[in-house]
N, C-alpha and C positions, 0 to 999 in steps of 0.2 A: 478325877476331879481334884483338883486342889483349894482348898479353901485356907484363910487368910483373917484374922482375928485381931482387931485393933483392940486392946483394954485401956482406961486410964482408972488407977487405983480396983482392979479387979471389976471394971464396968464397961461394956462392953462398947464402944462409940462409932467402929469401922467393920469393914466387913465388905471380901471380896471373892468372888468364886470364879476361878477358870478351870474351863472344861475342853479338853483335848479335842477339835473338831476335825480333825485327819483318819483317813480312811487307816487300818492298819499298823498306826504309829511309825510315821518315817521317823527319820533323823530328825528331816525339819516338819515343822508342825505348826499349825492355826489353831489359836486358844479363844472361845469366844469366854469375855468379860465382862461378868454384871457386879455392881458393888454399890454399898451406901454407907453413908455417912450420920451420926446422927445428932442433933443440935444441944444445947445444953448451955448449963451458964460458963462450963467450962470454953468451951468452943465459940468465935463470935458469928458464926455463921451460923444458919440456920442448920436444918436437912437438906440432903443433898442425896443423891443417888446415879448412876447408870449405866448404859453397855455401852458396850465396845467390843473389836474385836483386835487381840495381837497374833499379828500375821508375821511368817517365817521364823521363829522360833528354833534356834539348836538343841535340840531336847540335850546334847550332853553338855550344854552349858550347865545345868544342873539348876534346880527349885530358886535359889535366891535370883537367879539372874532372871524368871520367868515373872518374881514378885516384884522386880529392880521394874520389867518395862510393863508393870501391870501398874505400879505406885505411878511411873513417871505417864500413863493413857489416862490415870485418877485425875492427877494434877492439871497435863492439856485441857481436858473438860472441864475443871471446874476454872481455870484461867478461861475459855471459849465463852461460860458461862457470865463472869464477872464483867466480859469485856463486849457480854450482848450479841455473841455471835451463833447462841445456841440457841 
């Protein structure tokens, strides 16, 4: 499991966890993704939260690229979201 810690000024505001969902650990691999968000006067958006799953995955691409296409499944949802498709 890899989890994933958003702070603004040592406070905690994001938060993502993917978990390796492949038999054995291939090469390539299927990560399911749950993550939230949390509202504040900092932030103009409320709370926000959800899953996903990132599929095919090159495990040797290594940890930043797994949180590159986990930030950028964040982002889809909460754009799906803004634009009433969710």
């Amino acid at each position: 499991m890899l989890t994933v810690e958003v702070k603004l000024n040592g406070r905690l505001i994001g938060f993502a966890k993917l978990v390796n969902q492949s038999a054995d650990l291939p090469e390539i691999s299927d990560y399911s993704l749950e993550w939230s968000e949390a509202g504040g006067d900092f932030l103009l958006e409320g709370k926000a939260a959800g899953r996903t799953m990132i599929t095919g995955h090159h495990r040797k691409s290594g940890a930043w690229a797994l949180v590159a296409r986990a930030a950028a499944a964040i982002l889809g949802q909460k754009v799906d979201a803004m634009e009433g498709k969710r």
